[in-house]
C-alpha positions as CSV (number, residue, x, y, z in Angstrom):
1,X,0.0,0.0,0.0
2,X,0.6,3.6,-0.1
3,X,-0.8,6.9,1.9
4,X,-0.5,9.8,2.7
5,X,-1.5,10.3,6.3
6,X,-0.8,12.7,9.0
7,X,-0.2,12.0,13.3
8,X,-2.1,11.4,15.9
9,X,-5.7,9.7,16.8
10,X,-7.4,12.7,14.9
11,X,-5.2,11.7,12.1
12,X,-6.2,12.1,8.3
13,X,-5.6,9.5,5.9
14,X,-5.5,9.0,1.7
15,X,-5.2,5.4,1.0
16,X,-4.4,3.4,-1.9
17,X,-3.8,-0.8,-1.6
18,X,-3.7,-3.8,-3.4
19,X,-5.4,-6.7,-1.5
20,X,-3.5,-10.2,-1.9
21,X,-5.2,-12.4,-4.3
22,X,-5.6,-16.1,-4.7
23,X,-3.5,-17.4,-8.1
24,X,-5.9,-16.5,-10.9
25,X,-8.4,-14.1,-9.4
26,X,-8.2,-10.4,-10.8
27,X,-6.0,-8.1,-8.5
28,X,-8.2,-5.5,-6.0
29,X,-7.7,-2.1,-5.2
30,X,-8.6,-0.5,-2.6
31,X,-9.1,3.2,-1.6
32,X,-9.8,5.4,1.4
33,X,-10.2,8.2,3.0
34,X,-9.7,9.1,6.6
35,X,-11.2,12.6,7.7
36,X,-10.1,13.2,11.6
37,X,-9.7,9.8,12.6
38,X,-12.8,8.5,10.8
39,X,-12.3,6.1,7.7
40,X,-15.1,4.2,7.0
41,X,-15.0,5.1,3.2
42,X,-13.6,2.5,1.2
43,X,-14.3,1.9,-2.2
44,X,-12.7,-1.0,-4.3
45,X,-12.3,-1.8,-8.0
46,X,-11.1,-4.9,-10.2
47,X,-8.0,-3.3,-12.3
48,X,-8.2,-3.5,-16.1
49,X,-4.8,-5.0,-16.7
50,X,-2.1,-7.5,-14.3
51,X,-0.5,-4.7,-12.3
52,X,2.5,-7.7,-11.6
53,X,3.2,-7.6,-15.5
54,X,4.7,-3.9,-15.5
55,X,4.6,-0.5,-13.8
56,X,1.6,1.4,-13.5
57,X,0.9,5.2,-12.2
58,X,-1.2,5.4,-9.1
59,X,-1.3,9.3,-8.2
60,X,-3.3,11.0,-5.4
61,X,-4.0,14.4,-6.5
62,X,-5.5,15.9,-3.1
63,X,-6.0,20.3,-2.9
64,X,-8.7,22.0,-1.4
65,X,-11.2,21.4,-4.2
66,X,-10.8,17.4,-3.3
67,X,-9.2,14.4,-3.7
68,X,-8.8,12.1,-6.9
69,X,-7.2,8.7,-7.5
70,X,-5.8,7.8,-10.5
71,X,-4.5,5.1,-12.5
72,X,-2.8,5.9,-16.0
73,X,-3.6,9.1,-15.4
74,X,-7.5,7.5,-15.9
75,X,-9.9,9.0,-12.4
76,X,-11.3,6.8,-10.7
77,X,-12.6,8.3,-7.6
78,X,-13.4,11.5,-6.7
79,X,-14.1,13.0,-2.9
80,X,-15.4,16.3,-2.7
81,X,-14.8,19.3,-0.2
82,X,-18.1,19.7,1.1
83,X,-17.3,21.5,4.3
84,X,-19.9,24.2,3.4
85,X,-22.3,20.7,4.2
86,X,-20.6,20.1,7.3
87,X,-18.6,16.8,6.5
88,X,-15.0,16.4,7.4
89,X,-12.7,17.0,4.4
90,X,-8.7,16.2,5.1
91,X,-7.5,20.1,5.0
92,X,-6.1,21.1,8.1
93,X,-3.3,18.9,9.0
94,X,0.2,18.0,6.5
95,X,0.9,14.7,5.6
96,X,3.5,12.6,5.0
97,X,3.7,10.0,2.2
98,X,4.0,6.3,3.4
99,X,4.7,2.9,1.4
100,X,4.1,-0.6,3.4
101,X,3.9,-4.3,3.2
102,X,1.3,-5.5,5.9
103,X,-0.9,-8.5,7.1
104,X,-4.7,-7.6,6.4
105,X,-5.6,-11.6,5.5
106,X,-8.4,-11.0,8.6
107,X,-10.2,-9.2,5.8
108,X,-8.9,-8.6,2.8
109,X,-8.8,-11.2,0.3
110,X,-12.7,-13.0,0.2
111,X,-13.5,-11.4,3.7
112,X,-10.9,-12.9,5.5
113,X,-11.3,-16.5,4.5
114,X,-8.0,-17.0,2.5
115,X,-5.0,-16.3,4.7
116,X,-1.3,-15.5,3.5
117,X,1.0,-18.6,2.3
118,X,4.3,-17.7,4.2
119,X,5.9,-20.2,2.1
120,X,5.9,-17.9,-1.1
121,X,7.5,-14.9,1.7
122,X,9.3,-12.8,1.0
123,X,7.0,-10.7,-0.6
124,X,7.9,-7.4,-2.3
125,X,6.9,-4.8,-4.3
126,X,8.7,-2.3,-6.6
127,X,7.8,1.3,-7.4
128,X,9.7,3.6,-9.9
129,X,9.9,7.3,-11.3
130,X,8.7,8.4,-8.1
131,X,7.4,12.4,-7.9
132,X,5.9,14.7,-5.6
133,X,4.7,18.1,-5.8
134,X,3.0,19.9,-3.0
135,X,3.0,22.7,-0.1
136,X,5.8,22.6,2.1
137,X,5.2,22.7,5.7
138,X,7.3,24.2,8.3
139,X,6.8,25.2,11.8
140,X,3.0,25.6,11.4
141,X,2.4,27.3,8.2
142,X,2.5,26.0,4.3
143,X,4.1,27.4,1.9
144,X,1.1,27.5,0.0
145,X,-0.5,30.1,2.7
146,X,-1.5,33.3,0.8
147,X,1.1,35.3,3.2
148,X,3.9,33.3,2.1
149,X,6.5,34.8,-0.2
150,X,6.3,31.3,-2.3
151,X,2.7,30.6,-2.6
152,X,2.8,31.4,-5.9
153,X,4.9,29.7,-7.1
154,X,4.4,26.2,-4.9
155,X,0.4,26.6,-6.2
156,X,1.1,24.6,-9.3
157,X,-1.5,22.9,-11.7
158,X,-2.2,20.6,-9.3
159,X,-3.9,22.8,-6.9
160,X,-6.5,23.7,-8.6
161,X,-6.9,20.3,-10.8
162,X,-10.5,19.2,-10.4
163,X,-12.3,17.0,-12.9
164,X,-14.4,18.6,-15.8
165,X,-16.7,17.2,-17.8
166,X,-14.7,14.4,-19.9
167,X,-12.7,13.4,-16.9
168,X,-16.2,12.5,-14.9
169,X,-17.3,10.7,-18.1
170,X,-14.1,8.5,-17.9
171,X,-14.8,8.0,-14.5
172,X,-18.1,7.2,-14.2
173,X,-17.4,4.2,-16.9
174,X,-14.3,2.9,-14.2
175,X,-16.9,2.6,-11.4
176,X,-19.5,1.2,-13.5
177,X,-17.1,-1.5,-14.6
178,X,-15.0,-2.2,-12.3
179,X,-16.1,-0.9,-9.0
180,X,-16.5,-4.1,-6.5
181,X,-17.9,-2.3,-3.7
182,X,-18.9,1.3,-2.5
183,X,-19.4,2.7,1.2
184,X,-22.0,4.5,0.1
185,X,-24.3,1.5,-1.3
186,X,-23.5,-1.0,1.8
187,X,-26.6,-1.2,3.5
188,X,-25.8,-4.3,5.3
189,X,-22.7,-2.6,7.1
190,X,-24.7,1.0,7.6
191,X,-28.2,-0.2,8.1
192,X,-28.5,2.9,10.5
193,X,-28.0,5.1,6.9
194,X,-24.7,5.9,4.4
195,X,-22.5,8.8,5.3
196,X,-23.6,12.2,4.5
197,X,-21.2,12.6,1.4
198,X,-22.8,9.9,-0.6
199,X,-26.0,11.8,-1.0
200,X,-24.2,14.9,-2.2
201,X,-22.3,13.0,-5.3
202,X,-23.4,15.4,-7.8
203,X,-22.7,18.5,-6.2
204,X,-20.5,20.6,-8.3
């Protein structure tokens, strides 16, 4: 997996992982987003293609506007700032960018059912052409912060990038192909009702 994700038990989160797979089955990826210590939004897709066969670019573009994964530069989810509604968005703390290997076979791969072969250890995973491009935090401020004498120039495409209308087309045909599963159509884990977000999808 990779994140990025800041400190502490109010902590926000960006997620992206690949769940193990039995030989054969089609790779899953999984997202998420963690809003002041809450997660509870997952979403998951089938990938088009073997993600073991070559390298693949899985970027996080995350500004004030919102957050979007990508794959191939293709979007596949979206999550909106909708403060103005009163739901959490990640936009007061920095984050640090994290890559991991860990043990998730209590729920990952067919609910939890299949566990990890430790006979096929050690397990790794490869990443190249790595690139980052963001505010830079320091002692409590971001160099992004309209006082700054940088902001400027550190306020590059990306934040302002949203999705217009040919990047939502392109989306929408991901989740409707390839989306596995969606917090916000889970009525057996949130009989009590989905999270406020998922009724404001089509906000601008």
């Amino acid at each position: 997996m990779f994140q990025l994700s800041s400190t502490g038990s109010y902590h926000d989160e960006i997620d992206f992982e690949f769940l193990g797979n039995l030989s054969g089955d089609p790779y899953i990826l999984h997202t998420n987003v963690f809003c002041q210590g809450k997660g509870n939004r997952e979403q998951q897709f089938y990938l088009w293609f073997d993600p073991t066969a070559d390298f693949h670019t899985y970027s996080i573009l995350w500004n004030p506007q919102n957050i979007i994964f990508l794959v191939d530069g293709l979007p596949i989810r979206q999550f909106k700032n909708l403060e103005s509604y009163g739901i959490p968005f990640p936009n007061y703390q920095p984050m640090r960018l994290y890559s991991s290997l860990w043990n998730a076979d209590n729920w990952a791969t067919r609910g939890g059912l299949v566990k990890i072969d430790w006979t096929q250890s050690p397990f790794t995973a490869s990443y190249k052409n790595f690139n980052a491009d963001g505010c830079i935090w320091s002692y409590g401020t971001s160099s992004c912060d309209s006082n700054s004498p940088n902001s400027n120039a550190d306020k590059g495409a990306w934040y302002w990038g949203k999705l217009d209308y040919s990047d939502q087309g392109k989306m929408a045909w991901v989740q409707n192909n390839y989306m596995i599963y969606n917090y916000c159509t889970d009525t057996k884990r949130f009989p009590q009702g989905f999270a406020p977000e998922c009724y404001l999808t089509n906000l601008p």
